[in-house]
C-alpha positions in Angstrom: -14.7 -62.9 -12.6 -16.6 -59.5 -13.6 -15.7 -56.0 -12.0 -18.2 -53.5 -11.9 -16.9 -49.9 -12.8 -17.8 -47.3 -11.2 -19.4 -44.8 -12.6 -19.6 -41.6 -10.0 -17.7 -39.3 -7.7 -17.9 -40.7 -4.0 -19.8 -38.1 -1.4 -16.4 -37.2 -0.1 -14.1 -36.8 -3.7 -17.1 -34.5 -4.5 -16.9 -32.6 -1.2 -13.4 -32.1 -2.1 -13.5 -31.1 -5.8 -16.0 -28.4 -4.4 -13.4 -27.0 -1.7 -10.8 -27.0 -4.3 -13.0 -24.6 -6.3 -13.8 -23.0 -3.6 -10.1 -22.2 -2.7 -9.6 -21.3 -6.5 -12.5 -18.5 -6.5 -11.3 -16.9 -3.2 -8.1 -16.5 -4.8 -9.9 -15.5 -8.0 -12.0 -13.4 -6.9 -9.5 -10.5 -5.1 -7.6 -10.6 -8.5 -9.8 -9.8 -10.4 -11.4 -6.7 -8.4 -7.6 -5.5 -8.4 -7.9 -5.5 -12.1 -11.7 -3.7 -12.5 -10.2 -0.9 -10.1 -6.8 -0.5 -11.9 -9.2 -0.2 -15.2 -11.6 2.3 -13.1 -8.1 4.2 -12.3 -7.2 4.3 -15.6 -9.9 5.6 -17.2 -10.7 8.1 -14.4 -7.2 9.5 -15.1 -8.2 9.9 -18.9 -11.2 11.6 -17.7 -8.9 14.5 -15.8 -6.3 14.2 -18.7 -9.0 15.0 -20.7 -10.1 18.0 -18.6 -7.2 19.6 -18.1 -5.9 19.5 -21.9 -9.9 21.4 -21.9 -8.4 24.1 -19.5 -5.0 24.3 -21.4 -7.1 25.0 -24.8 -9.4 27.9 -23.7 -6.4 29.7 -21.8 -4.6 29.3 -25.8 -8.1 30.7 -27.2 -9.3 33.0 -24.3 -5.5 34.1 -22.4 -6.4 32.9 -19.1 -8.5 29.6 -17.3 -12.4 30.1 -16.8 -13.7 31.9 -14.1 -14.5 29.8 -10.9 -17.8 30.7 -11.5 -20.0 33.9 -10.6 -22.8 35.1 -8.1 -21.7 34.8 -4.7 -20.9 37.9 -2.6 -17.3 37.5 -1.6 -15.1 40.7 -0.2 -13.8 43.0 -2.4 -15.2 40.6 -5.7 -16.8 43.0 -8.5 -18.2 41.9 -11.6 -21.6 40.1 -13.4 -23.6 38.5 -10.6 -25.4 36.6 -12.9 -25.1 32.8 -11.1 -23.5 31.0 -13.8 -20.4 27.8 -13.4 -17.2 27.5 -14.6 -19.2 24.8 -16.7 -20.6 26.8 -19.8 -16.9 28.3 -20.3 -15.4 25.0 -20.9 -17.8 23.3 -22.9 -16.5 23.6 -26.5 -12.9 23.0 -25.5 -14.1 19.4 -24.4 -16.1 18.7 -27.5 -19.6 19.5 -25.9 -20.0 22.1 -28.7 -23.3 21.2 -29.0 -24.4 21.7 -25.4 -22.9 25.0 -25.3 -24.9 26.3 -28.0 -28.2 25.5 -25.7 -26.8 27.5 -22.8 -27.9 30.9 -22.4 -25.0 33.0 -20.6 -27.0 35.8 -20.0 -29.5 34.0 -17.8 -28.8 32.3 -14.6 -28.0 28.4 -14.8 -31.5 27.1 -12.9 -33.2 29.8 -15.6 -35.8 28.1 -18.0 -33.8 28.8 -21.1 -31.2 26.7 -19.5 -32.9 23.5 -18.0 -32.3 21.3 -21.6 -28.2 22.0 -21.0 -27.2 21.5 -17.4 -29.9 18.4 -18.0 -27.5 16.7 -19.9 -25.2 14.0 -18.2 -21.1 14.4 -19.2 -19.9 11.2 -19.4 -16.1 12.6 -18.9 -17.2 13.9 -15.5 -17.8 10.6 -14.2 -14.9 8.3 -12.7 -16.5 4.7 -13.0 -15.0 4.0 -9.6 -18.5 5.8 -7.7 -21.6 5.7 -8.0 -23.6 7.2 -10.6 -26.1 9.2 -9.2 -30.1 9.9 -10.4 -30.4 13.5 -11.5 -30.7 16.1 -9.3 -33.9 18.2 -8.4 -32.8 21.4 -6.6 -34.9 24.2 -5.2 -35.3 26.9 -8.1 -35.8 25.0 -10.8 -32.6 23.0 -11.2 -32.4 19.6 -12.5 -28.7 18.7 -13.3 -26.0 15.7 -13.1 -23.4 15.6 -10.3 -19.8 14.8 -11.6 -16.4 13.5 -9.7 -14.0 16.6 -10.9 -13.9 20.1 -9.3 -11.5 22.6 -9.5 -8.6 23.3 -7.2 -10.5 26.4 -4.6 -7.3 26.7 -2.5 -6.7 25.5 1.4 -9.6 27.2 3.7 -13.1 28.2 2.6 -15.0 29.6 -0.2 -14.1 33.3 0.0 -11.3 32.6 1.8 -8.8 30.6 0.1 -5.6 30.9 2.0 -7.1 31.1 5.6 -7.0 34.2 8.5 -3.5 34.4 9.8 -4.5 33.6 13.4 -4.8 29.8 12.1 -2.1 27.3 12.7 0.4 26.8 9.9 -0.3 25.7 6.9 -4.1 27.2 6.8 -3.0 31.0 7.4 -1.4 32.2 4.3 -4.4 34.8 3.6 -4.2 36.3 -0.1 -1.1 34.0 -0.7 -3.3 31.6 -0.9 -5.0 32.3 -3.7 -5.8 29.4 -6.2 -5.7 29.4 -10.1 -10.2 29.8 -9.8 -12.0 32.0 -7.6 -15.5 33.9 -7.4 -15.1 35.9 -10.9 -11.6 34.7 -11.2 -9.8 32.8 -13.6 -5.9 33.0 -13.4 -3.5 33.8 -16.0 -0.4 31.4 -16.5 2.0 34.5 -15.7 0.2 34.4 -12.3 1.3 30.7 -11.4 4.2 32.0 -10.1 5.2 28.5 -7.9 4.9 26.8 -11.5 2.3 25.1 -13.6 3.7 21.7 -12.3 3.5 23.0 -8.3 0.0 23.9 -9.1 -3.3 21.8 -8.7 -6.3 22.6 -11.3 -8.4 19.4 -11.1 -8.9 17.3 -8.3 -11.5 14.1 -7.7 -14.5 14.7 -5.3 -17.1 12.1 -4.6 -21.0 12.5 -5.2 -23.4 13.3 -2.5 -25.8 11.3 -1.6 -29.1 12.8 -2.1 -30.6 14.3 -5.2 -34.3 15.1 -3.7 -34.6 16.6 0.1 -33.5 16.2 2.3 -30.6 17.5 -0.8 -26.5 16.6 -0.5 -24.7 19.5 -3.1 -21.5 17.6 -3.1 -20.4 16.8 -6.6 -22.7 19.2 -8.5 -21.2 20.8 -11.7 -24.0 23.2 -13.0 -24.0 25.5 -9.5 -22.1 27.9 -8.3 -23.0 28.3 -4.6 -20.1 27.3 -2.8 -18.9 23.4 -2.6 -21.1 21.9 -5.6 -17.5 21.4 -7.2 -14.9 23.9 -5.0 -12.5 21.4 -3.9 -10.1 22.7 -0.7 -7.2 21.2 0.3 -7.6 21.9 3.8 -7.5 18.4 5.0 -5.8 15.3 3.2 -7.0 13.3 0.7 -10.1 11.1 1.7 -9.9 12.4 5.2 -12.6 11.3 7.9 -12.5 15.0 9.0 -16.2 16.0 7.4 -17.1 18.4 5.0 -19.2 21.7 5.6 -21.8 22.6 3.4 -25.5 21.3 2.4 -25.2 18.0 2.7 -26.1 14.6 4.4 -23.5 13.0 6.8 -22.6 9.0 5.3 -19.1 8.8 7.1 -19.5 5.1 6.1 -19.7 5.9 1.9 -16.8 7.9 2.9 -18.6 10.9 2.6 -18.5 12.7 6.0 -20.1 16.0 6.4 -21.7 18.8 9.2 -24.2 20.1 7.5 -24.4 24.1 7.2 -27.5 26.4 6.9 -27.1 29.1 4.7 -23.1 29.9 5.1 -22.4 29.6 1.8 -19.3 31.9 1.9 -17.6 29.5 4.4 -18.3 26.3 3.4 -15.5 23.8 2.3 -15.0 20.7 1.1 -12.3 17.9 0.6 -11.3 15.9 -1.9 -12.0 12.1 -2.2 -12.5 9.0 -4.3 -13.3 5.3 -4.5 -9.3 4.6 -5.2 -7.8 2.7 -3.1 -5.2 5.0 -1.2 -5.6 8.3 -2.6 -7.5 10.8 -5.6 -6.6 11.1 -9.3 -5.4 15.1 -9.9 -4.0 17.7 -12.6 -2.0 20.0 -12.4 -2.0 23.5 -14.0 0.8 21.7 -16.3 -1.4 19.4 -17.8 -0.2 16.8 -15.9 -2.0 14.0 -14.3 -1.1 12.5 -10.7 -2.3 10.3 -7.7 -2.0 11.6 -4.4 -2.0 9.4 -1.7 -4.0 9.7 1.2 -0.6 10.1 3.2 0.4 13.0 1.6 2.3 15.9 3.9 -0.3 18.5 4.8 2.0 21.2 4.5 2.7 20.3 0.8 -1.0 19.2 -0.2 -2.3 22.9 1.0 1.0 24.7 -1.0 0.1 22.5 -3.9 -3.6 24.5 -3.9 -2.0 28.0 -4.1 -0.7 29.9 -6.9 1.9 32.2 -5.9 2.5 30.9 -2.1 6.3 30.9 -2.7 6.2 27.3 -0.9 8.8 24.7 -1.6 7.1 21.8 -1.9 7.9 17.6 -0.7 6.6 14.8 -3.0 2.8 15.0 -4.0 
């Protein structure tokens, strides 16, 4: 007697095969997102590493951090008002050598003589966890790259970095709350009196979207109006409490923000990532840190200041 074999799946050991898979790549799937972000962490913590062993050789070469930057009006601040980033100081301590030599000190950074340098895109300023944005075309003549790094600019606004004494506690420290970069100001190890370690110098800030009008400054390296890459600590990490400068409100990219019209001097902004639970930061040690979103207020604004004299829980 002859038996035919088959030769196929039936309908229904095919349907099940494909669930099976289909099972398999949900697991899958989660897994392996996990790992691309705990890459993107990692590398966006070599990026800061990177950054901060920068600032650690031009204080050897130089006795002190860069300036903040220069050309805003803050109280009491004397000096060049030439409009110029912390960016151009810090250049040949990162191996950017060559883009230093096309940057012309003496001239503002939107100036002609300038448009080839702050054109170029820093790959070490971008954490791979955000979005890379197109280059920027500002008012004046600017054209430059946003970034996802910006120095530590202390607990309240731009010219003031401690906050007026009438505020509730821990945004009213005034002068004591002066951070290691300021208008014209670059600090001076001896002057990080609460210690390097206590200290922040770097911390992660998201790009704004919008690089033609209507414009979003968040993020931008090359200019020093206020909150293009002065990072408060005025509100925890990755806070939904929104940001105040020029900008475009996207509370859903996580990138919250009432926009300002010409207050430079008071805007602020927080910091924030694409991370999962908090921002990569360094501290004036050198070190390198996550901070969760969590964090106690009262110790992620005393982290921000210099010589505060606060005793700080876990960051």
């Amino acid at each position: 007697m002859h038996h035919s074999r088959r030769l196929a799946f039936t309908l229904i050991e095919l349907l099940v095969v494909i669930a099976i898979i289909a099972v398999l790549i949900g697991l899958l799937l989660p897994a392996v997102q996990k790992v691309r972000e705990a890459a993107a962490r990692m590398k966006c913590q070599n990026n800061v590493k990177q950054l901060a062993l920068a600032m650690h050789n031009y204080h050897s070469g130089n006795g002190q951090f860069p300036i903040g930057g220069q050309g805003l009006p803050c109280p009491g601040v004397t000096g060049s008002t030439v409009r110029t980033p912390f960016m151009p100081f810090l250049l040949q301590y990162f191996e950017q050598d060559n883009v230093y030599k096309l940057y012309d000190m003496n001239q503002a950074f939107n100036a002609a003589a300038n448009a080839t340098a702050i054109g170029i895109k820093l790959k070490v300023f971008q954490c791979p966890s955000d979005d890379e944005r197109p280059q920027f075309v500002g008012s004046g003549g600017a054209a430059d790259y946003k970034g996802n790094y910006g120095l530590n600019w202390g607990r309240w606004n731009y010219c003031d970095q401690g906050g007026p004494t009438a505020n509730a506690a821990p945004l009213n420290v005034g002068t004591a709350g002066r951070a290691p970069f300021y208008e014209r100001y670059g600090a001076r190890m001896e002057h990080i009196s609460d210690g390097t370690s206590n200290t922040l110098m770097w911390l992660e800030m998201l790009q704004g979207i919008g690089e033609t009008a209507p414009l979003d400054r968040r993020g931008r390296l090359w200019n020093p109006d206020s909150c293009g890459y002065n990072v408060s600590t005025r509100f925890p990490p990755n806070s939904s409490t929104p940001d105040y400068t020029l900008c475009n409100n996207n509370p859903e990219r996580g990138l919250p923000c009432t926009l300002g019209a010409g207050d430079n001097l008071n805007y602020y902004m927080g910091s924030r990532s694409r991370h999962t639970g908090g921002v990569n930061v360094a501290m004036c040690d050198g070190s390198v840190r996550f901070v969760r979103n969590a964090v106690d207020s009262a110790t992620w604004a005393g982290a921000s200041s210099m010589a505060g004299g606060e005793v700080l829980g876990d960051l």
